[in-house]
C-alpha positions in Angstrom: 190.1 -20.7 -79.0 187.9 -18.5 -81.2 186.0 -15.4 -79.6 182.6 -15.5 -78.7 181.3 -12.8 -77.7 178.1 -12.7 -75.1 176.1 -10.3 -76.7 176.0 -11.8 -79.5 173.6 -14.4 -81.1 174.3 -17.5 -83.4 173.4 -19.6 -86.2 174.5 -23.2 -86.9 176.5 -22.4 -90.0 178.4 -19.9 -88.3 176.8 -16.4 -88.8 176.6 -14.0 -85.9 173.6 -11.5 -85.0 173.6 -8.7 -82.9 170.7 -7.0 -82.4 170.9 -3.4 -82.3 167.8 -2.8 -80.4 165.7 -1.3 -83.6 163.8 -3.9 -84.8 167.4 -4.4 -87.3 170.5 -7.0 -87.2 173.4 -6.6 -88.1 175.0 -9.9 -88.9 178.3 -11.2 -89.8 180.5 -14.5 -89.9 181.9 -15.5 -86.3 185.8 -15.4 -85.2 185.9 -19.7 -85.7 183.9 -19.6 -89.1 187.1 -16.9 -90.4 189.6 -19.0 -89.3 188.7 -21.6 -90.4 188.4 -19.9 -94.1 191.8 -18.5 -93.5 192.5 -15.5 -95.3 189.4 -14.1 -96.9 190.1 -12.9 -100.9 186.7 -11.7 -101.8 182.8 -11.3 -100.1 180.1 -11.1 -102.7 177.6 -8.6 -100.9 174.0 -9.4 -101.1 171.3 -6.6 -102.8 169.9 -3.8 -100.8 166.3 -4.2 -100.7 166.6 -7.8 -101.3 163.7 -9.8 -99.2 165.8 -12.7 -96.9 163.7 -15.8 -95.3 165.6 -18.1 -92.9 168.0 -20.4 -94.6 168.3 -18.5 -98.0 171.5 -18.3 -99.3 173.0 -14.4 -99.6 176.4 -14.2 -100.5 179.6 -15.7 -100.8 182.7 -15.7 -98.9 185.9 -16.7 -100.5 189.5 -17.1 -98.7 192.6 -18.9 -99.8 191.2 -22.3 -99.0 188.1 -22.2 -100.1 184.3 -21.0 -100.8 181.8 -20.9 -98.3 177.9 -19.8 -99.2 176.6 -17.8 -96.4 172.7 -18.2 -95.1 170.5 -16.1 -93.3 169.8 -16.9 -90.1 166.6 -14.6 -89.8 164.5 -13.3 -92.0 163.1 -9.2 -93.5 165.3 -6.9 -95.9 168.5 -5.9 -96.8 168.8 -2.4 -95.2 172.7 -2.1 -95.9 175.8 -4.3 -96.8 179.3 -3.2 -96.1 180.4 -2.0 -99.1 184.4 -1.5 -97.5 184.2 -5.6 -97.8 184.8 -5.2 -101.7 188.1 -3.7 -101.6 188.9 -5.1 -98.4 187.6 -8.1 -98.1 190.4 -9.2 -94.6 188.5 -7.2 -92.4 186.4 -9.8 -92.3 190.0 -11.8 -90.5 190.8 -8.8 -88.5 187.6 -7.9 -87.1 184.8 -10.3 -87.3 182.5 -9.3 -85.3 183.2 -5.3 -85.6 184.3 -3.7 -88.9 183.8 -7.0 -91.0 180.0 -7.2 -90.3 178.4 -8.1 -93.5 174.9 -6.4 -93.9 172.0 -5.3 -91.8 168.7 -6.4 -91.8 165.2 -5.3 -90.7 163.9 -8.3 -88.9 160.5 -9.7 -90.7 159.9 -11.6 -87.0 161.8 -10.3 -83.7 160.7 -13.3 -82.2 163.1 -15.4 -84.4 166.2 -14.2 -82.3 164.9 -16.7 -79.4 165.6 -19.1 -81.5 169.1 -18.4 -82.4 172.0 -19.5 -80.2 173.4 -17.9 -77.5 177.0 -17.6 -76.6 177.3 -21.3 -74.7 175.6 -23.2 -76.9 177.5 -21.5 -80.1 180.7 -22.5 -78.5 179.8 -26.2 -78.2 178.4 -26.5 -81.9 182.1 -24.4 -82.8 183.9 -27.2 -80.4 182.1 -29.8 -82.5 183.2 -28.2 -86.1 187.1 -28.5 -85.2 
């Protein structure tokens, strides 16, 4: 069974938000959404600065098996993408939901994080995926 942490929040296709109190997110994908990939080869980072709204489509995450897009789950800018990711692209299978976060963002809306999942109801839409 995948990890899902509590503190966490959730989008649908499998990005995780934790909110670091700020008016920022830092997101990532979840533990189930990397194994399912298997063992991640390559992330394409999104742009610093770059202007997200819900849905858009910021990277790419590649593994073995195959390529996955990766969508934003809130909206507001880039404020920083982990740039370790590009020459080491597993920590995103080691530690999903620590060192393999994928970029932080300055939330456009702080209301939009009531709409995201939380841990329960993430586990169900993960139980439904396998």
């Amino acid at each position: 069974m995948s990890s899902i942490p509590a503190n966490l929040r959730y989008a649908e296709s499998h990005e995780w938000i934790l909110d670091n109190g700020d008016g920022t997110v830092t997101i990532g994908i979840t533990d189930h959404a990397q194994q399912a990939l298997g063992d991640v080869v390559f992330v394409e980072l999104p742009e610093v600065g770059r202007t997200l709204a819900v849905g858009d489509e910021f990277g790419v995450i590649e593994s073995v098996k195959a390529a996955s897009d990766l969508y934003a789950p809130v909206a507001g800018e880039i404020l920083a993408v982990n740039e370790a990711l590009e020459e080491g692209p597993e920590t995103v299978n080691e530690s999903p939901y620590e060192d393999g976060w994928i970029m932080k963002v300055r939330l456009e809306d702080a209301s939009v994080l009531d709409d995201l999942l939380n841990a329960d109801a993430y586990q169900a839409v993960a139980a439904d995926a396998e």
